[in-house]
N, C-alpha and C positions, 0 to 999 in steps of 0.2 A: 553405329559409331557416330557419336555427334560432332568430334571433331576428328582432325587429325593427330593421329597416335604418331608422337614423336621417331619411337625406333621403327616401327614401321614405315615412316613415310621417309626417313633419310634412307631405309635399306632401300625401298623403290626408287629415289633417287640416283643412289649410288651405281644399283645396279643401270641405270637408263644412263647416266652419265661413261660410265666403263663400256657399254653398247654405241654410245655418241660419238667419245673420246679415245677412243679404245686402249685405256688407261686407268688405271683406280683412283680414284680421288684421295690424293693421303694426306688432304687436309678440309675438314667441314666446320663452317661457324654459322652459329643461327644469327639471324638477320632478326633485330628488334620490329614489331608492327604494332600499330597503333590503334585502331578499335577491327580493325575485317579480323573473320578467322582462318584466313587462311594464313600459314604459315612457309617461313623461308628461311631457306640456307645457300649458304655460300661455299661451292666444292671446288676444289683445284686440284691439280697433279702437279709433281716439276716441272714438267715441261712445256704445259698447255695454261692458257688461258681461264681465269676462273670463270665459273660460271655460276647463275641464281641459279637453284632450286625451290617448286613450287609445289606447294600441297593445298591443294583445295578439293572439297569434297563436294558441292556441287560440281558438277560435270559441266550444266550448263553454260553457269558465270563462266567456267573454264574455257570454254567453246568460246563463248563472246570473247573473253581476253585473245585467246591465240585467233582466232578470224580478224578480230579488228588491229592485233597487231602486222598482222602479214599485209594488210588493206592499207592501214596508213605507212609503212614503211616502203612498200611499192610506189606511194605518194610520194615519197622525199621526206618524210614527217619524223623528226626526233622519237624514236620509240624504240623499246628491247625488241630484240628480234628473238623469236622463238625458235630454238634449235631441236628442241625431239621433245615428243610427248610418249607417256606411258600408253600402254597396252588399256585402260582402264578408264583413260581422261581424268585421273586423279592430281598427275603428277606432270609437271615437264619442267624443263631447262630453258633457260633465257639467257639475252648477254648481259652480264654484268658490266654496270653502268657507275657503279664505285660507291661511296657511302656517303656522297656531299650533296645534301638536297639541298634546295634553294630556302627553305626553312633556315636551315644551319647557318649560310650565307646570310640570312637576316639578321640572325641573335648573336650573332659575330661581330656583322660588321653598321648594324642598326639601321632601320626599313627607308630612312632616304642617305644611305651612301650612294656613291657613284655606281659604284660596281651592281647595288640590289635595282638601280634604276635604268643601266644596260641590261641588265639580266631581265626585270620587268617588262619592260621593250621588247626583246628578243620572244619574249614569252606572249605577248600581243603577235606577234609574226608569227610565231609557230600555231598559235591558236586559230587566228584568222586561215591559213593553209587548210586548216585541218576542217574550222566551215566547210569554204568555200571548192578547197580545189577537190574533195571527196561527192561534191554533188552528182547526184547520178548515179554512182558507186559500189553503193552501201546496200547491202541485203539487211535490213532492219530487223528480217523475222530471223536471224542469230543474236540479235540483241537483249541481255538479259536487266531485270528480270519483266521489260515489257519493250516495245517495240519502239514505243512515243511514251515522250512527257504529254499525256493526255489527260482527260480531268480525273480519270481512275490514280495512273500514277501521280497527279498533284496531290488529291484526297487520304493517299495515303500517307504521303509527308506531312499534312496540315492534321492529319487524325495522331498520326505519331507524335506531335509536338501537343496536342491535347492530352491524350495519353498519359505520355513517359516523360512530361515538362512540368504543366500546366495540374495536372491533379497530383502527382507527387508533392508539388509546392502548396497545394489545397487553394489555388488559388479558385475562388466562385465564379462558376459561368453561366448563366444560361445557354442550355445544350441547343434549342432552336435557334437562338436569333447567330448561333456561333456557328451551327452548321449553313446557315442561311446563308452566311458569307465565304465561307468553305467553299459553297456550292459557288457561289459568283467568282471567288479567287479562280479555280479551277477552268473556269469555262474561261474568265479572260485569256487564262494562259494559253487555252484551249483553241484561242481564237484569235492568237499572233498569227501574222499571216503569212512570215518568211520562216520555214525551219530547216537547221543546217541536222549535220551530225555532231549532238551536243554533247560535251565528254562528264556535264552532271558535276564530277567533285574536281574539279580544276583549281587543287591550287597549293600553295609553297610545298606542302608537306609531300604532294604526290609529282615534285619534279625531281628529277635531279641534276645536279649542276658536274656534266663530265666535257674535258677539254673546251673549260671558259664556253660551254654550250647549254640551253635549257634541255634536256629529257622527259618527255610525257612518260610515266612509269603506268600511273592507274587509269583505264578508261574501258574496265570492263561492266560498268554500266552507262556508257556512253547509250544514246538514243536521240530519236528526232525530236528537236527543239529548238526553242529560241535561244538565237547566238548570245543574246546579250545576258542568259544564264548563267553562259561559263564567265565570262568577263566578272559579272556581279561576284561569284565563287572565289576567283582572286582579290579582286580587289577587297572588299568585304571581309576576304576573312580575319579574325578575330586576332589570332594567335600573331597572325602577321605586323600588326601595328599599322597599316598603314596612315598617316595624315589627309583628310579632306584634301589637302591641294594634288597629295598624289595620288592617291582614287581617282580625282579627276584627270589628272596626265595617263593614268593607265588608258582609261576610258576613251580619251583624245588620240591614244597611241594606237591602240583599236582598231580606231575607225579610220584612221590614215592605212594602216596594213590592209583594211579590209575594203578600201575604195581601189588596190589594184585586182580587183576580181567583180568583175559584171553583175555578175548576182547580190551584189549587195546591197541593200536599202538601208541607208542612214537614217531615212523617219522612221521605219517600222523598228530600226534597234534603238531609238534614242527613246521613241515613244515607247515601247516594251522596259526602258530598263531599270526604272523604278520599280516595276513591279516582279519583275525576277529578282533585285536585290531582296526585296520583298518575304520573297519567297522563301530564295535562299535562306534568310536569316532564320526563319521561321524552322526550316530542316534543320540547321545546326543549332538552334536551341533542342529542338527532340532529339537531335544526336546526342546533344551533352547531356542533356535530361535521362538519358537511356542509359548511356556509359557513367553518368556520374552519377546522377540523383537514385537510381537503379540500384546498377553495380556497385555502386558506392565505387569508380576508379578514378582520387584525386586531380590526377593529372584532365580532366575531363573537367571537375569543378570547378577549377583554376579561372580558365575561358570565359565564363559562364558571364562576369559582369563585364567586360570587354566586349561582349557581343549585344548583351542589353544597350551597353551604351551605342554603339552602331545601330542600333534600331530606335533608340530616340532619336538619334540625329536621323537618320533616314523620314521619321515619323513629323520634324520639323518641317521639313520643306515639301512635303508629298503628302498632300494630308488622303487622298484615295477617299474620295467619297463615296464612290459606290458601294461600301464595306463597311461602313458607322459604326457597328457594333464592336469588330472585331480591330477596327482602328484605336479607339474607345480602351478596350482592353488591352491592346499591347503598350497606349502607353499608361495606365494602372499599372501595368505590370513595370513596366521602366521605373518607376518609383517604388517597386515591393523592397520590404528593409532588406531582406535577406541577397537581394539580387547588385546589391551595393557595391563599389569597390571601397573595401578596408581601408582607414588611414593607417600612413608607413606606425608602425608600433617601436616603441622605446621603452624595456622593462616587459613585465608581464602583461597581456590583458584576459581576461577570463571572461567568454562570452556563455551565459547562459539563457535556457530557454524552455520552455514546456510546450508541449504539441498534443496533438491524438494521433493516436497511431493510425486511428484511419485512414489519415492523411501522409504518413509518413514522417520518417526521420529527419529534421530541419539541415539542412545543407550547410555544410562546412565550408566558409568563402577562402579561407586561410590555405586549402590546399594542404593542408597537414596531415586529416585524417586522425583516428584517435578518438581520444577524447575518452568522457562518461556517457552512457546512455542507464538512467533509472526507471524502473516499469513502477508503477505510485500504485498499478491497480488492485494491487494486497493487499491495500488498505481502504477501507469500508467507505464505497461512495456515496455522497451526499447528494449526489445526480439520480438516485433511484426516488428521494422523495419530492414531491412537487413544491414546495414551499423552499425547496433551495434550486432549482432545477435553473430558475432565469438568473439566478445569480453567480458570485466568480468566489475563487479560492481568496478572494481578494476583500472580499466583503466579511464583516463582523460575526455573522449569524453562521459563515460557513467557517469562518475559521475555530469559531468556538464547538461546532460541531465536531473539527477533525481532531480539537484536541481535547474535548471527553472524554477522551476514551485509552487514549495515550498509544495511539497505533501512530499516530504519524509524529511521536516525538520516538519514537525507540526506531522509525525507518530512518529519521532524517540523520539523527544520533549515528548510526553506523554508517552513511551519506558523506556527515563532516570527517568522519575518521579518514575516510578514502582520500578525498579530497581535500584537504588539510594535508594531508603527506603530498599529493601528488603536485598544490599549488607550493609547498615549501620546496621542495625537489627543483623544482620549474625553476624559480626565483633562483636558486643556488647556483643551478647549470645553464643559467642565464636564457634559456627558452621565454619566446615572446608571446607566443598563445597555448590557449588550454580551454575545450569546450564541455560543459556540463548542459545535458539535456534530461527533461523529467518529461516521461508520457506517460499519459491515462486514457480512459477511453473517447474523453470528448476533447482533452485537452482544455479543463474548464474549471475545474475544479482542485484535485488533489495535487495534479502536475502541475499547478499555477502558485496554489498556496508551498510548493517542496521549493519551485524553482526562485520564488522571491526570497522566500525564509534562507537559501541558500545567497542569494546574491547579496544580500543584506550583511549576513555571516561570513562572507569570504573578505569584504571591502571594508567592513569593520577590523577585522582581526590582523589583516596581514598588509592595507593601504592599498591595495594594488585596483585598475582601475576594471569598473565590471562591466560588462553591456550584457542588459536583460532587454529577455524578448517572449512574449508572451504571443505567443504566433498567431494562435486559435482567435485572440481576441485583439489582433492590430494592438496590442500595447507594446512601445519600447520605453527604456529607463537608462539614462547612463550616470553610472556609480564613478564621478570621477577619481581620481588617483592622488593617494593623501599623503 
C-alpha cells in the first residue's frame, strides 16, 4: 500500500480513538495537507475534546514525530501532545490545536501587521527554547530520515533541486563543475561548529496559532543542525511575504531570545546564516519543482517566482565565493523568462510556447493550470535531415519544408479550431489567461514553426495581447494587445 487508504485508516482511527476516549467518535473531518503524505482527520464525540488523527505509513517518520513530541513537550515547548498510538505505528491521536496557522494569520492580516510581528517574535522564543534548552537531550538515532543535517543529508536536497527543478526547466548545467560545489555547499554546512536540534521545515504553514499562542505542529524531521537553518526556513519563506526589513527583525529577534541560553554563539550563527538561507532556498525550489513542475499541483507553481526572487536578493549581498559555478547559475536562473512574476493582466493574455518534451512541459506561472498541450511529432521532422538540423522552425528553408507536404497545415487547421473557441469563450466569460504549448522532440523545429504560426494567428484575429516563448531556443516575443 503506497499510501494511506482513507476507510481504512479512519476505521484504525476510530477504533484507537473509542479505546483512548472510551467513546465513539460521531463526528470525523479530513484535515486538508499540503505536500507530506500522510494524512489527517479531526474526531470528536459530545462530550470529549476533539482530537487529530494520523495516518502515516512509514513507522519510522512516525516514531520521530511521537519521540520528539513527548521530548519537546517535557521541555515546556508549544507542541501536540500525543495521546495513543495504534498497535501498528501506523496511526495515532494528538491534541487538537484548532485550524488557525500562522500562514492564515498572514493572508488575513498582511506579513507586517502587529499581530504577525508578536506572533513572529513569539515564534523566535519558542524556536530558540527548542535549540537551546533540548541540548543534551535528544536521542538523534530516532530521528528520521537521518540523524544530522550532514553533507549526505545536504547532497540530497541540492541533488533534489537538480533533479526535480533545474532539468524539468531544461535549464543547461555542467554536471561536474555543479556537483563540485554540491560537494563544498555540503561540507560548509558540514562544518558549522555549533549544532542544536534543528526542526528542518520551520515555518508559517507548519505552526498553528491556538489561544493568541505559536504551536510547533511539524518537526518529524527535525535533526542535528545549524540553528540559523530554522530561522533562514521562517523568515525566507516565500509564501510568507515577508519584507527585507522584517527578515531582518526576525533575525535580531533571534538572537536576543537566543542570548538567554549559554550555549549560544552569535558569530557562528551570524557567520552560518547566509549560507543556510542558502540552502534553504535551494530545498524549496526542489520542493516546488517536485510538487509543481512534476506533479503538475498549481498551488506549488504559484511560489515558484516569489522564491526566485528571495534568492536574487539573497545572491546580491552574499556573493559565496567559494561556489563560482553554482552562484553563476542561480543567478542565470533568477533571470529565466519562465521563473518571472506576471504582470497584474487586464482582459485576456494567451501565453504560448514550444518545448521538447525531453525536457518537459513549460510551467504555468498564472497558477491556473489548464491550458493546451500539442504533441507536433506527427508531423514529418526536418530534424532527421542534416541540412535543416542547425536550423529553427523559424527559418525559410524549414518552414517551406513543413509546408510541402501539407501536414502541418491540416495539424495547425484543427489547432485553430480548438483554440479559436476556447480564446472566444475566454474573452466572453471574462478569464484573464489561457496557455497554448506545442512540443516536438527537440523543441526546434515543428513545435517552434506550430507555436508562432499560432501566436501570430491568435493576436491577429481576435487583438488580445500574446506572449511567445520559444523555450528550446531562449527566444521570447510579445504580441501586444490591439
Amino acid at each position: 500500500m503506497s499510501q494511506c487508504s482513507d476507510d481504512i485508516a479512519i476505521s484504525q482511527l476510530r477504533n484507537l480513538y473509542e479505546r483512548f476516549v472510551g467513546a465513539d467518535a460521531s463526528m470525523v473531518f479530513p484535515i486538508a495537507q499540503d505536500g507530506s503524505s500522510r494524512k489527517y482527520w479531526r474526531f470528536q464525540s459530545v462530550d470529549n475534546e476533539p482530537l487529530v488523527g494520523c495516518c502515516g505509513l512509514d513507522v519510522r517518520e512516525n516514531d520521530a514525530f511521537i519521540y520528539l513530541s513527548g521530548l519537546l513537550h517535557d521541555a515546556g515547548i508549544n507542541v501536540p501532545s500525543v495521546k495513543a498510538v495504534s498497535d501498528t505505528g501506523q496511526e495515532y491521536l494528538q491534541s487538537d490545536l484548532g485550524s488557525l496557522s500562522l500562514y492564515d494569520v498572514i493572508s488575513q492580516q498582511g506579513s507586517t501587521d502587529c499581530k504577525v510581528m508578536y506572533l513572529a517574535d513569539k515564534c523566535m522564543s519558542e524556536l530558540a527554547k527548542v535549540h537551546y534548552v533540548t541540548v543534551g537531550k535528544v536521542d538523534y538515532s530516532r530521528c528520521f530520515p537521518r540523524p544530522a543535517m550532514d553533507m549526505r543529508s545536504v547532497m540530497w536536497d541540492l541533488n533534489y533541486f537538480k533533479y526535480c527543478f533545474l532539468k524539468p526547466l531544461g535549464v543547461m548545467i555542467d554536471e561536474d563543475c555543479l556537483e563540485r560545489d554540491f560537494e563544498t555547499v555540503a561540507s560548509m554546512i558540514d562544518n558549522v561548529a555549533v549544532k542544536v536540534l534543528m526542526l528542518r521545515d520551520f515555518q508559517s504553514r507548519n505552526i498553528m496559532v491556538h489561544n493568541e499562542e505559536p504551536w510547533i505542529i511539524d518537526f518529524q524531521g527535525a535533526r542535528l543542525g545549524p540553528a540559523a537553518y530554522d530561522v533562514a526556513s521562517f523568515a525566507w519563506q516565500a509564501r510568507a511575504g515577508f519584507p527585507a526589513s522584517m527578515r531582518h527583525d526576525i533575525v535580531e529577534r533571534y538572537v536576543v531570545h537566543a542570548r538567554e541560553y549559554e550555549l549560544f554563539n552569535e558569530d557562528d550563527f551570524r557567520k552560518s546564516y547566509p549560507l543556510c538561507v542558502l540552502v534553504r532556498l535551494i530545498q524549496v525550489l526542489g520542493a516546488y519543482g517536485f510538487r509543481g513542475l512534476i506533479e503538475r499541483k498549481s498551488k506549488f507553481i504559484t511560489p515558484i517566482p516569489d522564491a526566485v526572487a528571495l534568492m536574487a536578493e539573497l545572491l546580491t549581498d552574499n556573493p559565496m565565493r567559494e561556489i563560482p559555478y553554482l552562484m553563476n547559475l542561480l543567478r542565470r536562473l533568477c533571470f529565466h523568462p519562465l521563473l518571472q512574476h506576471s504582470a497584474p493582466r487586464s482582459g485576456l493574455v494567451v501565453d504560448v510556447s514550444s518545448f521538447s518534451y525531453k525536457k518537459g512541459v513549460p510551467v504555468d506561472n498564472s497558477g491556473n493550470g489548464g491550458g493546451f498541450v500539442f504533441d507536433c511529432r506527427a508531423v514529418h521532422n526536418p530534424g532527421r535531415y542534416e541540412m535543416y538540423k542547425p536550423l529553427t522552425g523559424l527559418d525559410q528553408p524549414v518552414i517551406e519544408f513543413l509546408e510541402s507536404n501539407g501536414e502541418i497545415a491540416d495539424f495547425l487547421h484543427n489547432v485553430y479550431e480548438l483554440v479559436d473557441n476556447a480564446v472566444d469563450r475566454y474573452m466572453k466569460r471574462g478569464f484573464t489567461h489561457l496557455c497554448v504549448h506545442f512540443g516536438c522532440t527537440g523543441g526546434r523545429h515543428r513545435s517552434v514553426y506550430s507555436a508562432q504560426h499560432l501566436a501570430e494567428h491568435i493576436n491577429s484575429k481576435f487583438g488580445v495581447e500574446v506572449n511567445l516563448c520559444h523555450r528550446e531556443q531562449g527566444i521570447t516575443q510579445k504580441f501586444p494587445a490591439r
